[in-house]
OpenMM code with the backbone's topology and positions (N, CA, C; nanometers):
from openmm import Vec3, app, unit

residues = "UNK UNK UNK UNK UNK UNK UNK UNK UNK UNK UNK UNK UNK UNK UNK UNK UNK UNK UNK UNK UNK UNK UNK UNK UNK UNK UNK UNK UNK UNK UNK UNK UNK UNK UNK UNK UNK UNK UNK UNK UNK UNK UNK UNK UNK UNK UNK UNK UNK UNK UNK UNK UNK UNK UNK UNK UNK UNK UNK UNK UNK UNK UNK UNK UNK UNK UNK UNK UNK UNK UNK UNK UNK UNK UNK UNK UNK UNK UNK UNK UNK UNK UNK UNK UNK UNK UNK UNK UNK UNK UNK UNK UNK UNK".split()
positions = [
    Vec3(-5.9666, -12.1444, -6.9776),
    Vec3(-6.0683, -12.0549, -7.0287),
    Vec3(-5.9989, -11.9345, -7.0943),
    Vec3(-6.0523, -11.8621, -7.2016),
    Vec3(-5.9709, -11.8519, -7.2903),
    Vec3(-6.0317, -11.6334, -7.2039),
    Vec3(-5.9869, -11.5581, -7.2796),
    Vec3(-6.0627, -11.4330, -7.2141),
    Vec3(-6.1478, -11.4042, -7.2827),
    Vec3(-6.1702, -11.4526, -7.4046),
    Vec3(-6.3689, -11.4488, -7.4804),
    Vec3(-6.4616, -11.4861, -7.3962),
    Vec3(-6.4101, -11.6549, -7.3595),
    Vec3(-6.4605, -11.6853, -7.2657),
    Vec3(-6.5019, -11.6232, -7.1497),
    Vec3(-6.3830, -11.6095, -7.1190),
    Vec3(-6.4254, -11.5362, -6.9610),
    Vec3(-6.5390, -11.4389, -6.9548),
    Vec3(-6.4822, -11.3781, -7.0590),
    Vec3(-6.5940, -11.1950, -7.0807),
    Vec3(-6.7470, -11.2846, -7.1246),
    Vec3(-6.7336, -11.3781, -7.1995),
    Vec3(-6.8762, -11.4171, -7.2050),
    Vec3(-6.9324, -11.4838, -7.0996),
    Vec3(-6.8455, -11.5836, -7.0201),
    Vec3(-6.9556, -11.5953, -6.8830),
    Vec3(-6.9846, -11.4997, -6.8137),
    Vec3(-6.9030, -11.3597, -6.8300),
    Vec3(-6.9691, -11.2588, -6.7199),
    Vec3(-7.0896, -11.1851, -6.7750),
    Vec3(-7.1069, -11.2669, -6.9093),
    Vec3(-7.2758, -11.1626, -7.0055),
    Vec3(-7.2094, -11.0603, -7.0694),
    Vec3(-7.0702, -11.0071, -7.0978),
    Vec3(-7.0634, -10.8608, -7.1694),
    Vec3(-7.0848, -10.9036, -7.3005),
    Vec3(-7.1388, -10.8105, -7.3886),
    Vec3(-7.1768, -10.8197, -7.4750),
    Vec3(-7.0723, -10.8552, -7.5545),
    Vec3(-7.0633, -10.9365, -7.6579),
    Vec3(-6.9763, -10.9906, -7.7288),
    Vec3(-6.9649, -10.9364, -7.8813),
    Vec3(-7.0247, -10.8629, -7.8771),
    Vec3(-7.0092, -10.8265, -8.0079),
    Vec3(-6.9341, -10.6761, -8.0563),
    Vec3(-6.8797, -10.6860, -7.9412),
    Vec3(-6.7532, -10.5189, -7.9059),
    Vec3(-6.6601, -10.6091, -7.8277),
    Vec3(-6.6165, -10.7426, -7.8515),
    Vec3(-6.5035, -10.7412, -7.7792),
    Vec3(-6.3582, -10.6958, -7.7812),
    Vec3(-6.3500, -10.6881, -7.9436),
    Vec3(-6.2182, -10.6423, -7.9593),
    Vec3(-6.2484, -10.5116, -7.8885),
    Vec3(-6.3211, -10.4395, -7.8750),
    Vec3(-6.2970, -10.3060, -7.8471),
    Vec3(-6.3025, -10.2562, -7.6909),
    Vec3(-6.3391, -10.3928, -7.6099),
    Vec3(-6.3561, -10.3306, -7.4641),
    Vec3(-6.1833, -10.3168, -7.3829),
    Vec3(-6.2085, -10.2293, -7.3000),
    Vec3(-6.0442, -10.2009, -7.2753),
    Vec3(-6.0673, -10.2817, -7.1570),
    Vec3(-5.9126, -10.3502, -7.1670),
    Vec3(-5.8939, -10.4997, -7.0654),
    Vec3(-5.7772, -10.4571, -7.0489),
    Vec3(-5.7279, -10.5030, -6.8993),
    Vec3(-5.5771, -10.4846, -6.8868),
    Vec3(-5.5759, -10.5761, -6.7369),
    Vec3(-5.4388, -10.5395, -6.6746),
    Vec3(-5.4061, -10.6078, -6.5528),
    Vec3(-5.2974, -10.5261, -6.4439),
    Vec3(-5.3045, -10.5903, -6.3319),
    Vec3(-5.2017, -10.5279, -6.2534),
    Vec3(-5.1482, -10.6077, -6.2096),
    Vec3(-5.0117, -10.5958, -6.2265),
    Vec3(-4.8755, -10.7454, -6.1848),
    Vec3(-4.7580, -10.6413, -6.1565),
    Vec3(-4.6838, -10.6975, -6.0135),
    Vec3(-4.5053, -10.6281, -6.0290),
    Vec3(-4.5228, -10.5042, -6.0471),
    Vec3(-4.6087, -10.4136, -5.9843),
    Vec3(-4.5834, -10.2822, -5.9396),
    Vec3(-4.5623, -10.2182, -6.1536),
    Vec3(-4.6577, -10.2992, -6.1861),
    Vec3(-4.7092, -10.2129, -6.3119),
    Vec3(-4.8467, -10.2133, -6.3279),
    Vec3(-4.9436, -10.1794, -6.4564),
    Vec3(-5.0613, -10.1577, -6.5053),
    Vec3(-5.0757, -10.1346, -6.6468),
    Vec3(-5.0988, -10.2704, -6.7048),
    Vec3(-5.1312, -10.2826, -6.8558),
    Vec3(-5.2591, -10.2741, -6.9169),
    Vec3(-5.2746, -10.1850, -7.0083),
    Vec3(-5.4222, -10.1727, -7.0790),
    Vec3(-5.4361, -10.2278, -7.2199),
    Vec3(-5.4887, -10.2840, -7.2639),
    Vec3(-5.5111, -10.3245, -7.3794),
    Vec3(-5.6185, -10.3646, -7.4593),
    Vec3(-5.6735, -10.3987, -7.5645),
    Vec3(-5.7743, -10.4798, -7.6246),
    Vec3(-5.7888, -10.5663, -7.7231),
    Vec3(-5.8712, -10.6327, -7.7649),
    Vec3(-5.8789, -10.7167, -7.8764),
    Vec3(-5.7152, -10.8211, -7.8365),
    Vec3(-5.6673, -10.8933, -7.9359),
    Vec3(-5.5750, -10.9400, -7.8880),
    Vec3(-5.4421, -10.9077, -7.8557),
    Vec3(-5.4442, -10.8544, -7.7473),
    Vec3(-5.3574, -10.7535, -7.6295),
    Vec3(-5.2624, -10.6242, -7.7219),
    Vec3(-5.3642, -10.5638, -7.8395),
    Vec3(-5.3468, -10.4662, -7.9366),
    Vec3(-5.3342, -10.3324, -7.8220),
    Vec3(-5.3290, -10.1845, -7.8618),
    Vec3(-5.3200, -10.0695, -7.8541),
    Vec3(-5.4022, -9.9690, -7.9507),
    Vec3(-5.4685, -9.8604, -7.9162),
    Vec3(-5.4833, -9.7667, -8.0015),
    Vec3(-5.4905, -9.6402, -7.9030),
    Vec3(-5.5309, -9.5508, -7.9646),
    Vec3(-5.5507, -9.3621, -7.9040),
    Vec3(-5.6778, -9.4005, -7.7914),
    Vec3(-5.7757, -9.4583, -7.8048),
    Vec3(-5.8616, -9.4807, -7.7188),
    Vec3(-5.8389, -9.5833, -7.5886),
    Vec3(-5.7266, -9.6558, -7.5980),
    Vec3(-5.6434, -9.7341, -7.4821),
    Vec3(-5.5728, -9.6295, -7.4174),
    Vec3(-5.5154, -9.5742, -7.4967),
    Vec3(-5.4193, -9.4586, -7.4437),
    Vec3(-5.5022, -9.3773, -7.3504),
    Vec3(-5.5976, -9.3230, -7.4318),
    Vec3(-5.6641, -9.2525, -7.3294),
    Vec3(-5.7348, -9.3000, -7.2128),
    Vec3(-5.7387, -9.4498, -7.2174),
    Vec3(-5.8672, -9.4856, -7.0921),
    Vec3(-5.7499, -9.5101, -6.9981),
    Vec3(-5.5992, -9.5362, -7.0599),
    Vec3(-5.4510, -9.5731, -6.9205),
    Vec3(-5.4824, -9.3978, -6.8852),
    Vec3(-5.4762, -9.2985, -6.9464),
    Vec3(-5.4423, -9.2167, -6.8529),
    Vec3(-5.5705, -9.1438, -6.7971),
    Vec3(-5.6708, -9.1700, -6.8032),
    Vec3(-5.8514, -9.2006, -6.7538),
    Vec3(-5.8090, -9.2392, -6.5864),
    Vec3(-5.7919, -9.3556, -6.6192),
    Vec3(-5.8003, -9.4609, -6.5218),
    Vec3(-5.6748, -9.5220, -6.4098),
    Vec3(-5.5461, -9.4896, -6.4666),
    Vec3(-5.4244, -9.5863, -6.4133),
    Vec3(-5.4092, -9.5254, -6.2412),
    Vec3(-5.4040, -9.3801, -6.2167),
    Vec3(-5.4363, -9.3323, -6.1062),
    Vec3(-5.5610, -9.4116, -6.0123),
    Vec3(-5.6713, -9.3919, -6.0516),
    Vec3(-5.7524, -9.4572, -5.9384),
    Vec3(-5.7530, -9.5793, -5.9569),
    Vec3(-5.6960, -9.6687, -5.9983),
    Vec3(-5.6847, -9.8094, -6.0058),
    Vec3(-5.5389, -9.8648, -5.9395),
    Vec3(-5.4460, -9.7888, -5.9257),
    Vec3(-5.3166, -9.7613, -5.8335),
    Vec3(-5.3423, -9.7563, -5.6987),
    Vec3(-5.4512, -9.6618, -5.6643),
    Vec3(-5.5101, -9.5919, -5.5654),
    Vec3(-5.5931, -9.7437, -5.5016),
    Vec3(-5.7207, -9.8070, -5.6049),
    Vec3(-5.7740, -9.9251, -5.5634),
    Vec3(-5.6890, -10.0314, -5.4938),
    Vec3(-5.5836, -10.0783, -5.5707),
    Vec3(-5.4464, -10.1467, -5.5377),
    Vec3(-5.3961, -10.1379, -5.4529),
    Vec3(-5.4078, -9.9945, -5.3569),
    Vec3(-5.2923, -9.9809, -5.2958),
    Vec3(-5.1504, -9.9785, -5.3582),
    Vec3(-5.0944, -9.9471, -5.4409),
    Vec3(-4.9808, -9.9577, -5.4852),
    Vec3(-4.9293, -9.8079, -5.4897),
    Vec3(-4.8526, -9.7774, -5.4227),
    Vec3(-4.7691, -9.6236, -5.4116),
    Vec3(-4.6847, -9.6208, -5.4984),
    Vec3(-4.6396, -9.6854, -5.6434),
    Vec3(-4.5863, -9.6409, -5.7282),
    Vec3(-4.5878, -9.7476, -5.8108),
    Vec3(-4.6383, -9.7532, -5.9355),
    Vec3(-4.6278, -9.7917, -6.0944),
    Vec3(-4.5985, -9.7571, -6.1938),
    Vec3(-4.5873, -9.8288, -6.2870),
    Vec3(-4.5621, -9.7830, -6.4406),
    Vec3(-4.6475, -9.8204, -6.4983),
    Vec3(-4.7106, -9.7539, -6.6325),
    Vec3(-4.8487, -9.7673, -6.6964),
    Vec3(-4.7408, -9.8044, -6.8203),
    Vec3(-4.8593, -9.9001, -6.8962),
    Vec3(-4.7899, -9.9737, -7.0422),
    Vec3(-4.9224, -9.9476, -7.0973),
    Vec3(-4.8975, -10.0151, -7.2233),
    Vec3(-5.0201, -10.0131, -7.3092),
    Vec3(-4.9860, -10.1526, -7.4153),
    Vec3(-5.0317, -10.2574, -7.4152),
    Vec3(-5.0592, -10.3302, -7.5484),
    Vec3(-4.9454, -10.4929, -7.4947),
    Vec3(-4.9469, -10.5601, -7.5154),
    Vec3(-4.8574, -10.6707, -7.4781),
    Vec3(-4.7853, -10.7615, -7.5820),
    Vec3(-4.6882, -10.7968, -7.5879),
    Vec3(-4.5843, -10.8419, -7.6445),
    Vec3(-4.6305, -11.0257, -7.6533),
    Vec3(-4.6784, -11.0986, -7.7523),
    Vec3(-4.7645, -11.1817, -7.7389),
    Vec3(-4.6675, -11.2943, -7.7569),
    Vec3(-4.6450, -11.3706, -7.6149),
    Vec3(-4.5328, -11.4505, -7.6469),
    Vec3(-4.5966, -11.6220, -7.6263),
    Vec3(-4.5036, -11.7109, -7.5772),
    Vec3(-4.5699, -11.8133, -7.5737),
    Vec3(-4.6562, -11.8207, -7.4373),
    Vec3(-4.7492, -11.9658, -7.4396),
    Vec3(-4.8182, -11.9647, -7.3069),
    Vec3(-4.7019, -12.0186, -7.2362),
    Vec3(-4.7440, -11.9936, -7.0828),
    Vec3(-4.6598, -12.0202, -7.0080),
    Vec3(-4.5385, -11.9537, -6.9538),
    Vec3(-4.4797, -11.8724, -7.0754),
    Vec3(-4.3821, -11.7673, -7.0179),
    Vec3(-4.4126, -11.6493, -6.9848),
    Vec3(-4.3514, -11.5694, -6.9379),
    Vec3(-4.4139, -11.4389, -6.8867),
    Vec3(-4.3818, -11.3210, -7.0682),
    Vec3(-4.4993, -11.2468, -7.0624),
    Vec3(-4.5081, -11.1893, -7.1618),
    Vec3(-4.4636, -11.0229, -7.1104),
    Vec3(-4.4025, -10.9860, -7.2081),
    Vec3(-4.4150, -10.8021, -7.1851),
    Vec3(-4.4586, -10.7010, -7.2384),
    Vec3(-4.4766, -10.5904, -7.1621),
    Vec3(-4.5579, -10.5054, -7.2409),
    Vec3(-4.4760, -10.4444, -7.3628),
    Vec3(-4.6096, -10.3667, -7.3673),
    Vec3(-4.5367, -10.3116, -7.5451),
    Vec3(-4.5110, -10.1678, -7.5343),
    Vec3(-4.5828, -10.0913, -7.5267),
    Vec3(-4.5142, -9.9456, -7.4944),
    Vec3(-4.5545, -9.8799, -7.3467),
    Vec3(-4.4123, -9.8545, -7.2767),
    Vec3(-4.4175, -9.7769, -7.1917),
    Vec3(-4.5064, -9.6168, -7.1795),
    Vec3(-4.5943, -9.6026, -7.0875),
    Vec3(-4.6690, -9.4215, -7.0725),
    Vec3(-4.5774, -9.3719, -7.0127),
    Vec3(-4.6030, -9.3714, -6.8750),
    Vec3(-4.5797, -9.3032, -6.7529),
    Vec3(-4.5589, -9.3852, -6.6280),
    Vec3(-4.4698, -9.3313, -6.5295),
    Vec3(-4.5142, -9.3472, -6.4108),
    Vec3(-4.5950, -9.3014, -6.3253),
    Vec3(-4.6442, -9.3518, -6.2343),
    Vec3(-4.7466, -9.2840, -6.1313),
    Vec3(-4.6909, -9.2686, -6.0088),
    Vec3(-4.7259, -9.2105, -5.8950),
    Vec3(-4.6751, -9.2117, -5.7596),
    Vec3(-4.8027, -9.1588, -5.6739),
    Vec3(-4.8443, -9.2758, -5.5882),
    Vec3(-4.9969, -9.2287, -5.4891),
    Vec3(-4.9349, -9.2085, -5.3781),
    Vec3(-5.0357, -9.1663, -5.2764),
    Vec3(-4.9782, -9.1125, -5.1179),
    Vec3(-5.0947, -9.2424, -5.0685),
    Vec3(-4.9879, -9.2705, -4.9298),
    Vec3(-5.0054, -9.4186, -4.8723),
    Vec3(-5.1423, -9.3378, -4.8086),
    Vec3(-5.2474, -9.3902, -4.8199),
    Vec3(-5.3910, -9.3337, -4.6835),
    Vec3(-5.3421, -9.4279, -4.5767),
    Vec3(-5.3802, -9.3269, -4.4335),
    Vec3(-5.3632, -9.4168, -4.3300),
    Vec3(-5.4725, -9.4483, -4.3425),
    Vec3(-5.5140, -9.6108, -4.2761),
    Vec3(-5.6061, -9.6655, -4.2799),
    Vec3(-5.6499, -9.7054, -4.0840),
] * unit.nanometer
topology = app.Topology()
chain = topology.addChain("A")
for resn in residues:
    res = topology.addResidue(resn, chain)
    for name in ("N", "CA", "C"):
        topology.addAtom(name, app.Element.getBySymbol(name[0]), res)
């Protein structure tokens, strides 16, 4: 299933897909991106919006935020495209 796909079985509207911000969390990073795993000023801004409380969701006490992905073949592991920042959360006791 392709991620058009995906986003269309969940009902989002399809007719802003290039523009909805999509990303992932893998290996103690956090990639944001859209349309086909592109970048702009409005990605930028929703990584540094968002990369904190989504670190925080994770549980992950330290990441690196990217933006945009390096579009390689299927099957191999792909990389990001430009480095932001790092982050650093405080562990909650639970």
């Amino acid at each position: 299933m392709t991620h058009y796909e995906w986003a269309q079985s969940l009902g989002l509207p399809m007719n802003c897909f290039d523009e909805i911000t999509r990303g992932f969390v893998n290996d103690g990073f956090i990639v944001f991106y859209k349309g086909n795993f592109d970048y702009d000023d409005k990605i930028i801004e929703d990584a540094n919006t968002y990369a904190g409380e989504i670190a925080k969701y994770c549980k992950l006490t330290s990441a690196k935020v990217y933006v945009g992905m390096k579009i390689g073949k299927i099957g191999e592991k792909w990389s990001p495209n430009k480095y932001l920042f790092s982050i650093e959360t405080e562990k909650e006791n639970i």
